[in-house]
N, C-alpha and C positions, 0 to 999 in steps of 0.2 A: 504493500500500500504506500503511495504516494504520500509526505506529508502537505499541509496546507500552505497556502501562499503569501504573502506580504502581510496578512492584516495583525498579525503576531510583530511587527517592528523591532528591531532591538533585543527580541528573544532568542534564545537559541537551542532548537529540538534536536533531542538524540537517542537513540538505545545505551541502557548504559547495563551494562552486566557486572550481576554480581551473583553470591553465591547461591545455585539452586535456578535462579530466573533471571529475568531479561525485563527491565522495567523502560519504558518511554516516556521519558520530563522532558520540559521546557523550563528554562533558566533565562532569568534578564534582573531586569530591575537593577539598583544602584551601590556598584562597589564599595565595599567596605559598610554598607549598612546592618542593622540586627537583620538577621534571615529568617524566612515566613516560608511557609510551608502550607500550599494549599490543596485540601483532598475533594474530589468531586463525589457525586454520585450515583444510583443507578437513575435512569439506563443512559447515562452520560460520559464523556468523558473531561481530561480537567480544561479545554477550549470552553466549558461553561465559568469559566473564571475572566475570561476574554475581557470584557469590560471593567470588572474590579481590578484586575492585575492594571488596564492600563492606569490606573488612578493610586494605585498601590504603588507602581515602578519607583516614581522617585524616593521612595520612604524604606525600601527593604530592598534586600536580596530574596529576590522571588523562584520557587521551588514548583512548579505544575506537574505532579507525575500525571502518567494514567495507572490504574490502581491493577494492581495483579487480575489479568483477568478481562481489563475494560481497554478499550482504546487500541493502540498499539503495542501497549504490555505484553508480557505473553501469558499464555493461554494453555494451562497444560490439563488433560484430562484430570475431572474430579480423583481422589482416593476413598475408597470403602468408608470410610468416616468421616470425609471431605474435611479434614485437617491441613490439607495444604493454599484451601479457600479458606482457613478461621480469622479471624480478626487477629489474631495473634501474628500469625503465620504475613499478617500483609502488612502489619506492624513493624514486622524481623525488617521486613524489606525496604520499607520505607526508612526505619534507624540505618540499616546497611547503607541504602543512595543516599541520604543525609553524610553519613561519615565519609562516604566514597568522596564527596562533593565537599569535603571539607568543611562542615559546619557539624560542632563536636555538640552544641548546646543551642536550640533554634526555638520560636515558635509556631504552630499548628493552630489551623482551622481545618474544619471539616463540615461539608454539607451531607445530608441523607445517610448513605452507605459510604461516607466520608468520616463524617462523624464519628460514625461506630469505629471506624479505624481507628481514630484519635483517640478515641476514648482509650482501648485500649495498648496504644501509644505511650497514652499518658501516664497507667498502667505499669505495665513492663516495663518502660526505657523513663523513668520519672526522672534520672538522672538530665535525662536530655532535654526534656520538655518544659521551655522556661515560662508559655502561657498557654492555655487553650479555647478557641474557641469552636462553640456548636451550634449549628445551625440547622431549626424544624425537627430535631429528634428530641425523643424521652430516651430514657436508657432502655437497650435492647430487654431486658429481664424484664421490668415492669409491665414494658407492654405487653410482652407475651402472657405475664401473669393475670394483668388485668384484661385481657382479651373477652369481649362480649359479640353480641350481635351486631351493632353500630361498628365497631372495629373490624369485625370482622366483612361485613358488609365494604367499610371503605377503604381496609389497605387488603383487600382478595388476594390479590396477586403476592402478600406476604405465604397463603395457605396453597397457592396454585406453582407456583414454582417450586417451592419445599418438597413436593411428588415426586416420584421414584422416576429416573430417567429412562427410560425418553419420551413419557410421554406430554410432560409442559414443553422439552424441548421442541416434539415433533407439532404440537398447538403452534407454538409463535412460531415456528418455522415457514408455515405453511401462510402467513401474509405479514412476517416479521415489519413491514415497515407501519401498516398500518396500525399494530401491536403499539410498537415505540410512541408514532405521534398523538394515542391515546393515553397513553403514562404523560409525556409529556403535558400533554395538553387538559388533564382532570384532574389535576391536582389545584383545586383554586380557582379551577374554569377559567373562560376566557381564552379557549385555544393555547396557539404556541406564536401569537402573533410577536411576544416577550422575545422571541429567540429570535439569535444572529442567524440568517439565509446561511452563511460559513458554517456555526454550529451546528446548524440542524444537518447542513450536509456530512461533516463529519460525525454525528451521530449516527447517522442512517447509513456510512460507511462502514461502522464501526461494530455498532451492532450488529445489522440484519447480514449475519456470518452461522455457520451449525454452531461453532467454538465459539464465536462469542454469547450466542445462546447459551449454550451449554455453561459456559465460564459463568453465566451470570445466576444462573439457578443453582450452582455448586457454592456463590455469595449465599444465596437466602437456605439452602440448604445448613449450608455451615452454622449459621445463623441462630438456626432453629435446632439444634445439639450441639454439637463439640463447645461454640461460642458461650452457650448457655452452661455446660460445665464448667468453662474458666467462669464466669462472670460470677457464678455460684458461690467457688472455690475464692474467688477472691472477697467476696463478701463474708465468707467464713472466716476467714485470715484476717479482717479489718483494713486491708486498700482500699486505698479512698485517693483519688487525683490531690497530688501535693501543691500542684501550682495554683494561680487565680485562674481565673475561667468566668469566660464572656458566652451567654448563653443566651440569641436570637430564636426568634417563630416568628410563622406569618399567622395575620387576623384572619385568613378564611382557610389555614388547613387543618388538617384532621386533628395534629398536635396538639394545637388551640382548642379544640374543641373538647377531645376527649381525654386529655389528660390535662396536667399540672407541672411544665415540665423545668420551670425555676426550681418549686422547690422537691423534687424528684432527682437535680440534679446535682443540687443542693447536699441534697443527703449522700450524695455520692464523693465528695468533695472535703477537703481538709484543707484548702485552701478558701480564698474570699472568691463569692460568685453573683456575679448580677447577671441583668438580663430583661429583654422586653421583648413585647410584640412587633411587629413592621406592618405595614397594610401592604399586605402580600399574602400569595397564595401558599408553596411549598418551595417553589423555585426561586427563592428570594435574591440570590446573586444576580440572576440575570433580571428580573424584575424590579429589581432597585437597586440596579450596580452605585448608585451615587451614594443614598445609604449606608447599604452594605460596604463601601468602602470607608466610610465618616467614619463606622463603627468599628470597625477592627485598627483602624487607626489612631483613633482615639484610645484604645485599650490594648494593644499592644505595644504602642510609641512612650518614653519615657514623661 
């Protein structure tokens, strides 16, 4: 796959290997600044940071992977436990490309299945993670615990991909684009009219793939066990995110509505954590890049 043309200015995209896999960042933003690390989500890849980055560049050294799995990452079949899709396992990878890339101690954002990465980023490698922030998630445990009918009504695709492969694979396979531009486009309503014509094309490049199908239901699989034993196990032991932590939602997603996810994350936390709503849907990067850039620059910048 070809990568994208000009509208990345000043960035600079590449495979970078490291142990086990093959991850795809983009790097720009201003030398010698504190370094920021931004994670994307499902069914995306991190070109949904496209506008906050350009508004970020001058204030950090900016970090865009695509996440194990997503984008032009690589892509390796699930494992019987799908332990090499866990949050943990994409965490390793992301502390790896951090250190590869020379930044021993950074801070992280994460959107959606961004998030959850961070989360557990913040987790295992506490050493490294000097802020965090989350954007539209509760913590993976909760939700699943508090799973009702309304929840499960509007994140489905949480209980439809988790299915024994192949058969959600062989579902989205079978009109994978129109698949993506209804994820994209229902969370928050209002279509995908929010997205860049550039992003949407390399979504729909990106995604509608068997392997990246695959790759991404081995995400929510993981998800929904292995993930759910670390988060368990860490909550038995008393880990709790050491850093501060900047905790966004949008006013019309599901997040807002059906949970509580300040102080949800709050309780996860040992560090200080604020956090408010945005008038936005689920995709708040791209729906209010100007925002969304105020705020993590107001909160991450000294």
């Amino acid at each position: 796959m070809q990568d994208d043309g000009p509208w990345f200015d000043g960035f600079e995209a590449r495979g970078i290997d490291l142990e086990a896999t093959r991850i795809h960042a983009r790097t720009g933003g201003r030398a010698g600044a504190p370094p920021l690390l931004l994670l994307h989500g499902f069914p995306q890849t991190h070109v949904m940071w496209h506008r906050v980055a350009q508004r970020l560049a001058p204030h950090f050294q900016l970090v865009l992977p695509d996440l194990r799995g997503y984008g032009r990452s690589a892509m390796p079949p699930g494992e019987a436990d799908h332990a090499n899709y866990s949050k943990r396992t994409l965490a390793l990878d992301l502390a790896r490309l951090m250190q590869t890339l020379g930044h021993e101690r950074y801070a992280v954002c994460g959107h959606d299945r961004g998030g959850r990465v961070a989360h557990r980023l913040a987790l295992d490698h506490a050493h490294a993670v000097t802020q965090l922030a989350l954007i539209d998630i509760a913590p993976t445990l909760d939700m699943y615990e508090r799973t009702d009918m309304a929840f499960a009504r509007a994140y489905y695709h949480w209980f439809h991909l988790i299915q024994p492969a192949p058969l959600p694979e062989q579902m989205i396979g079978g009109c994978a684009k129109a698949y993506l531009q209804a994820k994209l486009g229902g969370w928050g309503g209002g279509g995908t009219a929010f997205i860049e014509p550039e992003a949407l094309a390399d979504y729909e490049a990106c995604f509608c793939r068997p392997e990246a199908i695959h790759a991404a239901c081995e995400d929510y699989r993981a998800s929904a066990g292995i993930d759910l034993e670390h988060d368990r196990a860490s909550r038995a032991a008393g880990e709790r995110i050491a850093c501060d932590t900047l905790v966004l939602w949008g006013e019309r997603g599901v997040v807002a509505r059906l949970f509580e996810p300040l102080a949800l994350w709050q309780a996860q936390c040992a560090g200080r954590v604020t956090g408010w709503a945005l008038p936005a849907g689920h995709f708040i990067p791209e729906e209010l890049p100007d925002e969304t850039a105020a705020a993590l620059r107001d909160f991450f910048l000294p």
